[in-house]
Structures are given as structure tokens and as C-alpha cells.
SERO-4910 file (N, C-alpha, C, O; in steps of 0.05 Angstrom, whole numbers):
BEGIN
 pado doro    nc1    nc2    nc3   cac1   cac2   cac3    cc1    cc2    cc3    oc1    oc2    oc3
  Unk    A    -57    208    127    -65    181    122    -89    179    104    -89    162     86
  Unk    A   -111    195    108   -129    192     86   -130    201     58   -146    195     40
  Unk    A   -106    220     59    -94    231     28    -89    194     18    -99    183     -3
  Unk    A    -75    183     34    -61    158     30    -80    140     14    -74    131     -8
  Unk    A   -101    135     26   -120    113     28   -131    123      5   -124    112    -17
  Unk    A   -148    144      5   -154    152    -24   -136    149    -51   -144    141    -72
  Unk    A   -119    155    -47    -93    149    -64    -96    121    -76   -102    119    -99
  Unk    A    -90     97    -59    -90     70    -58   -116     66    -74   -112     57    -97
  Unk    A   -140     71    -67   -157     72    -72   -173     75   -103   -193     66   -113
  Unk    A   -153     92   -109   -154    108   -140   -150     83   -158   -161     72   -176
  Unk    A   -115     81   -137    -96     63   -166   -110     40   -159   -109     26   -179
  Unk    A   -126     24   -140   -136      5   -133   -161      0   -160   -161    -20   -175
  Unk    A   -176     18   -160   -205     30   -180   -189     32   -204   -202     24   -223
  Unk    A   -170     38   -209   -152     42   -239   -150     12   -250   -159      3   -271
  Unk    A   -141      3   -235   -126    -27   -233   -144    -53   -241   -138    -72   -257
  Unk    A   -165    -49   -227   -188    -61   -231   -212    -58   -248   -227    -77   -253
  Unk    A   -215    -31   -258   -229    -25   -283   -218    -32   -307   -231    -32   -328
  Unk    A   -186    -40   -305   -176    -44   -331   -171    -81   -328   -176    -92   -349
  Unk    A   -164    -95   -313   -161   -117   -311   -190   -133   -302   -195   -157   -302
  Unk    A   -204   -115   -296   -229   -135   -282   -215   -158   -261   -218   -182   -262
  Unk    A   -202   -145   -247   -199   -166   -218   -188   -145   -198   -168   -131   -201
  Unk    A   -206   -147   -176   -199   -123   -153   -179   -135   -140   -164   -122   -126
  Unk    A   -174   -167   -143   -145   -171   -122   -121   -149   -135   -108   -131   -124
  Unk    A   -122   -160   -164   -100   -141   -169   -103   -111   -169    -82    -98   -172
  Unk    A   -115   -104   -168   -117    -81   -156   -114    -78   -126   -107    -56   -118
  Unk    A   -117    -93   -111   -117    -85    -81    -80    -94    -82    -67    -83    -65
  Unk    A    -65   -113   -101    -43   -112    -94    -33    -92   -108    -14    -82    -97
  Unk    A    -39    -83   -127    -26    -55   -137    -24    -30   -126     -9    -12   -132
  Unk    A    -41    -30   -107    -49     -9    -85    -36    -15    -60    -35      2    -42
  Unk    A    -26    -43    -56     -6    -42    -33     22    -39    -45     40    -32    -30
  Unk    A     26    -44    -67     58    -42    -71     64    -11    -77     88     -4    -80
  Unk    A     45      7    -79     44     37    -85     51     36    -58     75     33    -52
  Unk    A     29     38    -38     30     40    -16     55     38      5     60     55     22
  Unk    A     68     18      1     91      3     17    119     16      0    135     25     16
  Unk    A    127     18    -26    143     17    -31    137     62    -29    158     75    -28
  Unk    A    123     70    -28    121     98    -15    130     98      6    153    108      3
  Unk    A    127     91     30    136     85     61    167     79     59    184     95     68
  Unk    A    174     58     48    203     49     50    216     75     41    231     86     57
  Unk    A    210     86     14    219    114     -4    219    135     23    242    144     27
  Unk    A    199    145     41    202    162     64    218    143     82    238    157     89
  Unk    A    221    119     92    241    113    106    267    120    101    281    134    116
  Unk    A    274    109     77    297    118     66    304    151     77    319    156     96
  Unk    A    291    169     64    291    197     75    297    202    101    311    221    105
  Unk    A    290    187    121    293    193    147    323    180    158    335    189    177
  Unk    A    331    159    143    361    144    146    379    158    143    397    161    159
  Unk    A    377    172    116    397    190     99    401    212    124    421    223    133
  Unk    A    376    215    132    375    254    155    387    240    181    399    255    197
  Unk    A    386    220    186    393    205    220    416    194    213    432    196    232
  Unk    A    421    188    202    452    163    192    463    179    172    484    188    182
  Unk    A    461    189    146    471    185    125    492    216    117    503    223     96
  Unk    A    490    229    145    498    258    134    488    282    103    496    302     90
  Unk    A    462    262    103    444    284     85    448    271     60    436    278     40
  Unk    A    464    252     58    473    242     30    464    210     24    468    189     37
  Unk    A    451    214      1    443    187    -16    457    170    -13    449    147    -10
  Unk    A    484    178    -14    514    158    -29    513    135     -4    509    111     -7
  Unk    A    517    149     24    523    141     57    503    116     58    510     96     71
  Unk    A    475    115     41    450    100     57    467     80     48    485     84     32
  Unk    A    460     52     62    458     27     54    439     14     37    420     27     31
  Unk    A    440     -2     31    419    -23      4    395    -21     33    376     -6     28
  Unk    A    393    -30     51    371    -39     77    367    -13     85    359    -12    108
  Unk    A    371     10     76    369     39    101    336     39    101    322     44    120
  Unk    A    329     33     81    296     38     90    278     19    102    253     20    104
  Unk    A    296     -1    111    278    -22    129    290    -21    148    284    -38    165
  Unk    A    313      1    155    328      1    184    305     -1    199    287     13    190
  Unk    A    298    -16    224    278    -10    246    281     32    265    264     48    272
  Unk    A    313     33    265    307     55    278    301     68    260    317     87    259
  Unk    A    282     71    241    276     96    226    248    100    221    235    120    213
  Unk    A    238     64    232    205     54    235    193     60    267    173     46    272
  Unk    A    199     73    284    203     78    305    170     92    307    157     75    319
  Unk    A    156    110    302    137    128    300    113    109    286    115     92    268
  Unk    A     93    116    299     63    105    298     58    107    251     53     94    230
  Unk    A     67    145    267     52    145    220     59    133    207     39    123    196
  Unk    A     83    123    197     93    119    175     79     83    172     70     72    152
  Unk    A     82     71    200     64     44    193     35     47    189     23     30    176
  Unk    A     23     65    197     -8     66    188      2     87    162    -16    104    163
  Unk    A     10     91    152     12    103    128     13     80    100     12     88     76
  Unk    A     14     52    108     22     26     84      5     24    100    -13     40     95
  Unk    A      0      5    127    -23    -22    140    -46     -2    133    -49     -7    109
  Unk    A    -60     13    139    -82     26    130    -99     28     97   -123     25     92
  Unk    A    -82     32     82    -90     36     51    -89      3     42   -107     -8     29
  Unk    A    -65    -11     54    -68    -49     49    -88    -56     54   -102    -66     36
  Unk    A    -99    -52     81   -119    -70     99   -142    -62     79   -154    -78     65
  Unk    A   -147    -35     78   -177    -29     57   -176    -33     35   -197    -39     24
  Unk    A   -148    -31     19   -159    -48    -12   -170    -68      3   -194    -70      4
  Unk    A   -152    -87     17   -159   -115      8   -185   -128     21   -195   -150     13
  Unk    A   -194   -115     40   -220   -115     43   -239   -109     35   -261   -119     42
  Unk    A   -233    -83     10   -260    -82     -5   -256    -92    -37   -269    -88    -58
  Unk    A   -238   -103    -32   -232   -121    -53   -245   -148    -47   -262   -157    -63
  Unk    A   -239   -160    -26   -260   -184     -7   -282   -178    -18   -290   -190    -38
  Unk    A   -297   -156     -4   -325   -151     -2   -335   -155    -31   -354   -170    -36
  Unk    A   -320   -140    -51   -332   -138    -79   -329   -165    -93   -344   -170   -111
  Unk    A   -309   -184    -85   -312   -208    -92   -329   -233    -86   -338   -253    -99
  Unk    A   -331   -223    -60   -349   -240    -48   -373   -231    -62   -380   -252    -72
  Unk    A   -385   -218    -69   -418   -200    -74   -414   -206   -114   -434   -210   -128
  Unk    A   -394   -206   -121   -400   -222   -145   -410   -250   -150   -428   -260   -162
  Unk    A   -381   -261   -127   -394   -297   -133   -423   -291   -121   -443   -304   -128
  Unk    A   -425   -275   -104   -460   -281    -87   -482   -281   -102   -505   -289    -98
  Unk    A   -465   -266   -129   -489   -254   -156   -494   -279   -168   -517   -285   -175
  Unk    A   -472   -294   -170   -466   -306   -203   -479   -333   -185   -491   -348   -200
  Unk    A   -480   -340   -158   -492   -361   -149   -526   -359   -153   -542   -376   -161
  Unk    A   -531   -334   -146   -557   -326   -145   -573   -328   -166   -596   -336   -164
  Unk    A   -562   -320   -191   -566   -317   -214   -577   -351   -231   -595   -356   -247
  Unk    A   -560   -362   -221   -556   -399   -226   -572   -408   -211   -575   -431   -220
  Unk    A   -588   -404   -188   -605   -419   -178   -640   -413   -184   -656   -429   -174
***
């Protein structure tokens, strides 16, 4: 999980050094995030359902619930989400706090 976060984190700092806005970066860092998870869901459908084969999954195999069953794989997306977007908050908030400060 903290390989994860760091990860998010990167493309989060990538995202936002080039656009100058950390939301988008904290959403670029969740759709890494989430659409990684679904990609290992999938994996686990194919091995429980699919007889090992791509062809078997369904269009939904990676949002099947029995395959979301285990604690990691949801703190593997909610964990790297929750902290972009919180220190995406934080850094937003502490700008306007600047640009108010600055004006008065």
C-alpha cells in the first residue's frame, strides 16, 4: 500500500507541476489508482471464474463483488484517493490563505 500512495503521489506532483492545479492532479492520481485495482480485480475473476482465460471474463468481471472480498485491494485505491485529495485540499486551501493575505 505505500509503494501505492507514493506512486499516486508522483503522478499526483507530475500532474500538478505541469497544469498548476493539484485537483487535477489528485484526480489523476485516483484514476491511476482505481483503474490499477479494477486491472488486479479482473486478475482475480479470470483465476476464480474464468478458467485462467481473458476470453471467459465478462465486460463487469472486475467489479464482480466476489473478487472485492479482502481488506487490500480496497485500501490499495481508498488510501492513495483519500491523500491526493487531501493534500490537494491542504495546498489549496494555503494558497487562497496566501493570496488573501497578501491583499490585505
Amino acid at each position: 500500500m505505500l509503494v501505492h500512495l507514493l506512486l499516486a503521489l508522483a503522478i499526483m506532483g507530475g500532474v500538478a507541476v505541469a497544469t498548476r492545479r493539484w485537483l487535477a492532479g489528485a484526480f489523476a492520481a485516483s484514476a491511476w489508482a482505481i483503474a490499477r485495482e479494477i486491472t488486479q480485480a479482473e486478475y482475480r475473476w479470470i483465476e476464480a471464474y474464468g478458467a485462467g482465460l481473458r476470453a471467459n471474463m465478462p465486460w463487469w468481471g472486475g467489479l464482480d463483488p466476489n473478487v472485492w472480498q479482502k481488506l487490500d485491494p480496497w485500501l490499495d485505491w481508498l488510501v492513495p484517493c483519500t491523500a491526493a485529495f487531501l493534500l490537494a485540499w491542504i495546498i489549496e486551501r494555503r494558497r487562497a490563505g496566501a493570496k488573501t493575505d497578501g491583499q490585505a
